[in-house]
C-alpha positions as a printed Julia matrix, in Angstrom:
301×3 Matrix{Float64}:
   0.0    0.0     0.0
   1.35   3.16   -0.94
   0.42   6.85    1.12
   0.74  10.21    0.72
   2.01  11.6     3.55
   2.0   15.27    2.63
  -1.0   16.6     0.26
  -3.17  19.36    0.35
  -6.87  20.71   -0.27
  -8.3   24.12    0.04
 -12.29  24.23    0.41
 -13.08  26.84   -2.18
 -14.63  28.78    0.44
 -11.3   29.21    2.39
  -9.14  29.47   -0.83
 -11.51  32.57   -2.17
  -9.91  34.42    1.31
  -6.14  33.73    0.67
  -3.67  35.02   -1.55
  -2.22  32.36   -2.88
  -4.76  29.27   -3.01
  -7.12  30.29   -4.88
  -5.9   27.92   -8.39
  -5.16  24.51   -8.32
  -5.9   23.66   -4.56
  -9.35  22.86   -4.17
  -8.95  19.9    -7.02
  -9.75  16.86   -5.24
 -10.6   14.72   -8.66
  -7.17  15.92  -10.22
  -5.73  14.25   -7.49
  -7.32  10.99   -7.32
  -6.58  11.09  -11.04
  -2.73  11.11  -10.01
  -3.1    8.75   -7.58
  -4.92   6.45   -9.67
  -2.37   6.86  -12.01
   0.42   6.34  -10.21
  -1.6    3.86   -7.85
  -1.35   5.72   -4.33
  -4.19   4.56   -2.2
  -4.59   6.62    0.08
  -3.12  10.85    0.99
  -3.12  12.51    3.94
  -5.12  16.06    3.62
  -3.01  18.74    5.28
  -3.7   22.53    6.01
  -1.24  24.45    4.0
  -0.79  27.1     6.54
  -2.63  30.32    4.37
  -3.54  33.48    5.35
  -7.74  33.23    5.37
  -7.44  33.72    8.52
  -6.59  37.09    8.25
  -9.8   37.78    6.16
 -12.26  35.82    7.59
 -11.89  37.13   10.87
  -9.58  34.34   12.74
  -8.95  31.55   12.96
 -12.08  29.98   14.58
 -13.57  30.72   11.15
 -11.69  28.82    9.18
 -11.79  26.28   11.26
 -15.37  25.86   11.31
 -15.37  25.89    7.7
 -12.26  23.89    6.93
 -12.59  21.14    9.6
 -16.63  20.23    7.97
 -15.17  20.11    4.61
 -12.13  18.15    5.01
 -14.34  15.42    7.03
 -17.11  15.92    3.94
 -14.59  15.15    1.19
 -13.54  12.44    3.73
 -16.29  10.37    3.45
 -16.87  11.02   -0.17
 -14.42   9.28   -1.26
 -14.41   6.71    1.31
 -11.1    4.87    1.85
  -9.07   7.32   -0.53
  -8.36  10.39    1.71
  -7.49  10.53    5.56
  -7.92  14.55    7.25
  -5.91  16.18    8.91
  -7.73  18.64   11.21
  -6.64  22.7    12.3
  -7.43  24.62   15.61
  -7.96  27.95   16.66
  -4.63  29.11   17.85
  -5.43  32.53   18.17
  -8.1   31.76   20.73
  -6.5   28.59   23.05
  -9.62  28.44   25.44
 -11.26  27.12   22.44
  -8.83  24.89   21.29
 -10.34  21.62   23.35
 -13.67  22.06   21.98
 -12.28  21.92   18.55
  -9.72  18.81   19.33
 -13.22  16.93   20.24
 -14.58  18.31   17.39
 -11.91  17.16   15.07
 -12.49  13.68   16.37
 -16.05  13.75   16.58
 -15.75  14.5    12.56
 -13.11  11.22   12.04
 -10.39  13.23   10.83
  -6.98  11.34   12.09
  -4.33  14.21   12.16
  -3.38  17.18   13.81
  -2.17  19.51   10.98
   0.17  22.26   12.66
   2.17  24.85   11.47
   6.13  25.24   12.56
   4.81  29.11   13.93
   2.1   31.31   14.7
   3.22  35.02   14.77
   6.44  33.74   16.03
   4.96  31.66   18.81
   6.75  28.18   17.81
   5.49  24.51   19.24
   7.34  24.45   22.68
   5.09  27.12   23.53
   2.7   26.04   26.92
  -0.7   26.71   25.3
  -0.07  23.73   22.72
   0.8   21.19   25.55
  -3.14  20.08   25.54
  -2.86  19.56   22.02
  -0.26  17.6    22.65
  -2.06  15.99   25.61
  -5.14  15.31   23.17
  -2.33  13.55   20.21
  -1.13  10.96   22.89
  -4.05  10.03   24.44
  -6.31   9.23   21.25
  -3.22   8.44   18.97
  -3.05  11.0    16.82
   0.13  11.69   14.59
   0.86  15.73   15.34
   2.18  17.19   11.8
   3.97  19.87   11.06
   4.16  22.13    8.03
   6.28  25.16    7.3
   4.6   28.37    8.22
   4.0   30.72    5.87
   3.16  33.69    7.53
   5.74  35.84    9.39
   8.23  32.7     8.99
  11.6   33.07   11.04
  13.77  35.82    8.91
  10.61  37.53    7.44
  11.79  40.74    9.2
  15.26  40.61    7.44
  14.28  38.93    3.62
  10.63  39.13    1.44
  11.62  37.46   -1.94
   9.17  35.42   -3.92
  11.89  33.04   -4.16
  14.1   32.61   -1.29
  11.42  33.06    1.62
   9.62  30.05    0.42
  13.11  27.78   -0.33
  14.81  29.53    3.1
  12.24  31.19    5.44
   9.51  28.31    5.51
  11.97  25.17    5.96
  14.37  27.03    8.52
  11.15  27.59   10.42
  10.84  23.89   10.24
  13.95  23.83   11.75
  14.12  25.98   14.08
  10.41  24.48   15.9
  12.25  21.07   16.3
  15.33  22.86   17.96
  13.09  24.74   20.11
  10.64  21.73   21.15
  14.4   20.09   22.0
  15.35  22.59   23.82
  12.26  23.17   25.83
  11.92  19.46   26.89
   8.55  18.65   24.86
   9.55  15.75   23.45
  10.3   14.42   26.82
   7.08  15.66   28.3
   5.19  13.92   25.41
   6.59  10.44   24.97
   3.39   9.85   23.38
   3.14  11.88   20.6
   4.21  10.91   16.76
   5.48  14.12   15.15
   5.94  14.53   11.73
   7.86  17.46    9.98
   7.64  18.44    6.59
  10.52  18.37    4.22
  13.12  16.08    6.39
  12.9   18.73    9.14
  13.99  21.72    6.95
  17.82  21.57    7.56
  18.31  19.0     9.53
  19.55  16.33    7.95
  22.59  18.52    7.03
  23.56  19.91   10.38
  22.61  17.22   12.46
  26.41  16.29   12.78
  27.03  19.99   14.12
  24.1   19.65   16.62
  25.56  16.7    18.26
  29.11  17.73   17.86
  28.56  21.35   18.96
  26.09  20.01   22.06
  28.89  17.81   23.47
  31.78  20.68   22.96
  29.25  22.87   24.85
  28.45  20.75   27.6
  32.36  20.21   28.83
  32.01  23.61   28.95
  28.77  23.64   30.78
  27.32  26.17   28.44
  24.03  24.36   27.69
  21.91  22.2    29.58
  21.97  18.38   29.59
  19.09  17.22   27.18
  19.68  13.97   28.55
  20.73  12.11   25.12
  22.13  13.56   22.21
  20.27  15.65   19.75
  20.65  13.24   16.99
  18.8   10.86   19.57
  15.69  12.85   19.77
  15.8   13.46   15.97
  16.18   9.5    15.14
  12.77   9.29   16.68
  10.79  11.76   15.07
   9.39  11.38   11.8
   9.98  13.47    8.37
   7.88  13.56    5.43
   9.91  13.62    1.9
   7.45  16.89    0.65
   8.31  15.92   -3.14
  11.33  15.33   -3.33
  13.2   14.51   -6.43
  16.56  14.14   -4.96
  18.1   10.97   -4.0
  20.72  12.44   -1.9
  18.24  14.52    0.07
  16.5   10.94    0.73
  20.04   9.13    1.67
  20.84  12.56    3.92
  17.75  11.71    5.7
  18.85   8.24    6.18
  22.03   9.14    7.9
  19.39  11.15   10.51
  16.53   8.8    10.82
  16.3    4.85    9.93
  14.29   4.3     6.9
  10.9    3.17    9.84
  10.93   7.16   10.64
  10.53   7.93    7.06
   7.21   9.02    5.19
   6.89   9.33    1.19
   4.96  12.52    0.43
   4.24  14.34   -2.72
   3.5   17.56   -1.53
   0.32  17.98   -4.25
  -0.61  20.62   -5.41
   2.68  22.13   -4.91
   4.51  18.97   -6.66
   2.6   16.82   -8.97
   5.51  15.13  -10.19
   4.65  11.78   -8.71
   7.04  10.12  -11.44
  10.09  11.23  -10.08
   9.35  11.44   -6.57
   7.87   7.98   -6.5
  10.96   6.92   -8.14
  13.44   8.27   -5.15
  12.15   5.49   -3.22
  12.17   2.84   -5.82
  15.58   3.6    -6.14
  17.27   0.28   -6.62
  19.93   1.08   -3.82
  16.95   0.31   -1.49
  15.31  -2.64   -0.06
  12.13  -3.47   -0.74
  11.64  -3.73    3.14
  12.84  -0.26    3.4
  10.86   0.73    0.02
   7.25  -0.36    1.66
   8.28   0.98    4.99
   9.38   4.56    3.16
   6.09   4.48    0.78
   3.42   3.57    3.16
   3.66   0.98    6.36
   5.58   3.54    8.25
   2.12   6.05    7.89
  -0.63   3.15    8.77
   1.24   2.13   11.55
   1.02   5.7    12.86
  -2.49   5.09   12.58
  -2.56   1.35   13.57
């Protein structure tokens, strides 16, 4: 069985308020079409962090809207898609009602962003969201934020915010949730991050290297285990990817059980060639089913 770990649909009635969304992301048949085609059976419907919020008033608005019509397409296409719900982070003493909500509608993800107006994961308010994940086994995922992303203050480019800004935000939410001890305070929770973790794949040497260097010196505090440690048990989504080194890179951070194939659609709808990183013949076939869907339903399991 083969998942999409990463996807993404707009309801047409939150895409009319952003920006960016309104083409191409409310296409629900395109997609099965690719799927079909390329025979995925089943993708993961994530919020692609937008900026309706902004227009329709906050975010309990969206919410209301988004939540309903992610669990609608849900169940029209039984089997095909599996939703991935949003809360109202502007407003946290409604943010329980909506969890219950989000379950109520059988949608089977927490879709975060990295950031909120600079408030990143590790923050307090999001520890009973994180409470919520564990106790009904919900994977927590996270996508890059779009809005205000770390660096926004310093660089606007059409170009290099969305290749620099969004996965360094990535980034720097895992460093932070490290830092901050929530991965220890929430044994529980499966996290998955969008596009390997941003950079992390590349300077995970340098985070374990520079932690140990720091703590002879007793200049930071003792994590309790290495940073690579907490990274080898988090997952990462591939978001696309047509690079095989990117994949192998990932590898080196995270055994191939931690890894999720993802197309990133609309955004990517090059199945072909991201499909064929993981068939790749330099894999397994164990770590090729693992990588392309087991890892995802036994999130779920």
């Amino acid at each position: 069985m083969t998942v999409d770990a990463h996807s993404h649909y707009m309801p047409p009635e939150v895409a009319a308020n952003t920006a960016f969304f309104k083409q191409f992301w409310s296409d629900a048949d395109g997609q099965l079409r690719l799927m079909d085609e390329y025979h995925v059976d089943q993708a993961v419907l994530l919020y692609p962090t937008s900026d309706a919020h902004l227009k329709m008033g906050g975010w309990q608005a969206v919410c209301k809207i988004y939540n309903q019509r992610i669990a609608d397409l849900v169940k029209a296409r039984a089997g095909r898609f599996i939703g991935g719900g949003i809360l109202p982070v502007d407003q946290p003493a409604s943010i329980q009602a909506e969890l219950t909500r989000i379950k109520d509608l059988g949608l089977k993800v927490l879709s975060l962003a990295s950031s909120y107006e600079g408030k990143y994961l590790d923050d307090p308010v999001f520890d009973e969201v994180f409470d919520f994940a564990a106790r009904h086994k919900m994977p927590v995922h996270v996508h890059p934020q779009i809005m205000n992303p770390i660096g926004t203050e310093r660089l606007q480019d059409p170009l290099l915010s969305p290749v620099l800004e969004y996965v360094f935000d990535v980034s720097v939410c895992i460093g932070k949730m490290m830092m901050s001890g929530v991965f220890i305070k929430h044994p529980g929770v499966n996290f998955i991050f969008a596009h390997f973790g941003g950079v992390l794949p590349i300077v995970k040497e340098r985070f374990d290297s520079t932690y140990g260097m720091l703590r002879r010196r007793q200049f930071v505090k003792d994590l309790g285990k290495t940073p690579g440690e907490y990274f080898s048990r988090l997952y990462f989504d591939m978001s696309g990817t047509r690079s095989v080194g990117a994949l192998q890179t990932a590898l080196e951070m995270a055994d191939a059980g931690h890894i999720l194939w993802g197309s990133d659609f609309p955004a990517n709808q090059n199945f072909k060639d991201s499909l064929g990183v993981v068939s790749q013949q330099v894999l397994s076939a164990d770590t090729r089913n693992l990588i392309l869907g087991q890892n995802f339903k036994s999130l779920l399991a």
